[in-house]
C-alpha positions as CSV (number, residue, x, y, z in Angstrom):
1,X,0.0,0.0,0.0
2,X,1.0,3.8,-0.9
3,X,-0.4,6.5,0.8
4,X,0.7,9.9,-0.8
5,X,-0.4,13.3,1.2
6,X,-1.5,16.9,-0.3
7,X,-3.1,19.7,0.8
8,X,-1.1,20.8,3.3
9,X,0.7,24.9,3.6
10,X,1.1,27.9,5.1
11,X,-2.9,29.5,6.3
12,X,-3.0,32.1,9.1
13,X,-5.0,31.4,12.4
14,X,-8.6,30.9,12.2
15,X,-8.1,29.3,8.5
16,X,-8.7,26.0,6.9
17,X,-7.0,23.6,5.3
18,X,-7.5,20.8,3.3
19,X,-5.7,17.8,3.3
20,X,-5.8,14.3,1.0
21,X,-4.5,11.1,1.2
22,X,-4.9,8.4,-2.0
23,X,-4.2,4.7,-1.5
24,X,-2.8,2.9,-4.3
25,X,-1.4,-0.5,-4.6
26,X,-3.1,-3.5,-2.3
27,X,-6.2,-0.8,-1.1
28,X,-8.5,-3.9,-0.9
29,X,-7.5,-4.8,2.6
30,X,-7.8,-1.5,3.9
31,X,-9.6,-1.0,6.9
32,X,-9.0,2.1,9.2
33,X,-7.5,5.0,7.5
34,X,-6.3,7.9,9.5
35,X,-4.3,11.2,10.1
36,X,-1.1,11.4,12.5
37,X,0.6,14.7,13.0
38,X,4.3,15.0,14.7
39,X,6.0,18.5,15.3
40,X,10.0,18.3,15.9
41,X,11.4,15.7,18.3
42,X,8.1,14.6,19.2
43,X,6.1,12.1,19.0
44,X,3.7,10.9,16.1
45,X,0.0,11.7,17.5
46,X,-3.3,10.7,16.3
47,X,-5.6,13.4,14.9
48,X,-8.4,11.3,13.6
49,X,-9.5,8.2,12.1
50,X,-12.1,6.4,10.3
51,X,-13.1,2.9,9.5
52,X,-14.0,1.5,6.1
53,X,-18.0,1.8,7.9
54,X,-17.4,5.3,8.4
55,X,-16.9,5.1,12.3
56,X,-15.1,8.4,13.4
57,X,-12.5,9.3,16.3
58,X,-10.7,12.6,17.4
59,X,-8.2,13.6,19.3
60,X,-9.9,15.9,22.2
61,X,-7.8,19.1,20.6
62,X,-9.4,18.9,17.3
63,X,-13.0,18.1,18.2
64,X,-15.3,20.5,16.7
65,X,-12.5,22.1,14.0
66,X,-11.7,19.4,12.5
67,X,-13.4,16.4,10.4
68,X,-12.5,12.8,8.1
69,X,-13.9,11.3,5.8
70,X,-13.6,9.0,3.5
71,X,-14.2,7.9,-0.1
72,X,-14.2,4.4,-0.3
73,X,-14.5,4.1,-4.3
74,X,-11.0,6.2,-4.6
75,X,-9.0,4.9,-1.6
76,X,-8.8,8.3,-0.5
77,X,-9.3,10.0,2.7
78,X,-9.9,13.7,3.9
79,X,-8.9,16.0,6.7
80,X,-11.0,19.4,6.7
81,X,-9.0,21.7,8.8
82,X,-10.7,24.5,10.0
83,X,-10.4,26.9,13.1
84,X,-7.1,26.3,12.6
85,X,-4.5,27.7,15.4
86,X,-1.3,28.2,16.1
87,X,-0.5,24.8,17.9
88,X,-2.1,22.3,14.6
89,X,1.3,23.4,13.1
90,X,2.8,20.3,12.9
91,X,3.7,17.5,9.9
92,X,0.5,15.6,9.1
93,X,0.7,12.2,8.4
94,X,-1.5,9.6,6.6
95,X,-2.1,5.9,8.2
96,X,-3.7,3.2,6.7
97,X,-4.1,-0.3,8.4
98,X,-4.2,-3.8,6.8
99,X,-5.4,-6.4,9.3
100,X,-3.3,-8.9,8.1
101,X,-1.2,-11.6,10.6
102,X,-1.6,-11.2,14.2
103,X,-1.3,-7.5,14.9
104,X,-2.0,-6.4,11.3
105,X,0.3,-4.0,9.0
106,X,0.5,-0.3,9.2
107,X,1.5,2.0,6.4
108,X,2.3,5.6,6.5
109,X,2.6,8.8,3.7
110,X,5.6,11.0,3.7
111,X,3.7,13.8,5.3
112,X,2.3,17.1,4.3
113,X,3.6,20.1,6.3
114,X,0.9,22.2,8.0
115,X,2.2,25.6,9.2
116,X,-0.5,28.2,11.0
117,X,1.2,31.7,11.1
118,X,0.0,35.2,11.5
C-alpha cells in the first residue's frame, strides 16, 4: 500500500486547510485509514481516524474544527482543517491499516507540512 499526502501549507489562524490522502497498490484490505501529525522531536500523535464503515475518532484538541472522511471508491481519505490555530502546526501524516497476521500492518505517507502563522 502507498499513501501519498496533499493539501497541506502555510494559512493564518482561524483558517482552513485541506488535506488528501490516496491509497494505491493492495487498497482492498484496507480498513482504518487515518491522520497522525508530529511537530520536531516529538512524537507521532493521532488526529483522527475512520473505519471503512465510516466510524469516526478525534483527538480531544481537534474536536469541533476538524473532520475525516472517506471515499471508499478512490481509496482516499480527507482531513477538513478548520479553526485552525497556532498549535495544529505540525507534519500531518497519513495511516492506513491492513489487518493482516496477528497484529496487522500499518502504512504511512511522507507527510504534508501544515504551518498556521500570522
Amino acid at each position: 500500500v502507498q499513501l501519498v499526502e496533499s493539501g497541506g501549507g502555510l494559512v493564518q489562524p482561524g483558517g482552513s486547510l485541506r488535506l488528501s490522502c490516496a491509497a494505491t497498490g493492495s487498497v482492498f484490505g484496507i480498513n482504518v485509514m487515518g491522520w497522525y501529525r508530529q511537530a520536531p522531536g516529538k512524537g507521532r500523535d493521532v488526529v483522527a481516524t475512520i473505519s471503512k464503515s465510516g466510524n469516526t475518532n478525534y483527538a480531544d484538541s481537534v474536536k469541533g474544527r476538524f473532520t475525516i472522511s472517506r471515499d471508499n471508491a478512490k481509496n482516499t481519505v480527507y482531513l477538513q482543517m478548520n479553526s485552525l490555530k497556532l498549535e495544529d502546526t505540525d507534519v500531518y501524516y497519513c495511516y492506513a491499516h491492513v489487518p493482516t497476521g496477528p497484529y496487522g500492518m500499518p502504512y504511512w505517507g511522507k507527510g504534508t507540512e501544515v504551518t498556521v502563522s500570522a
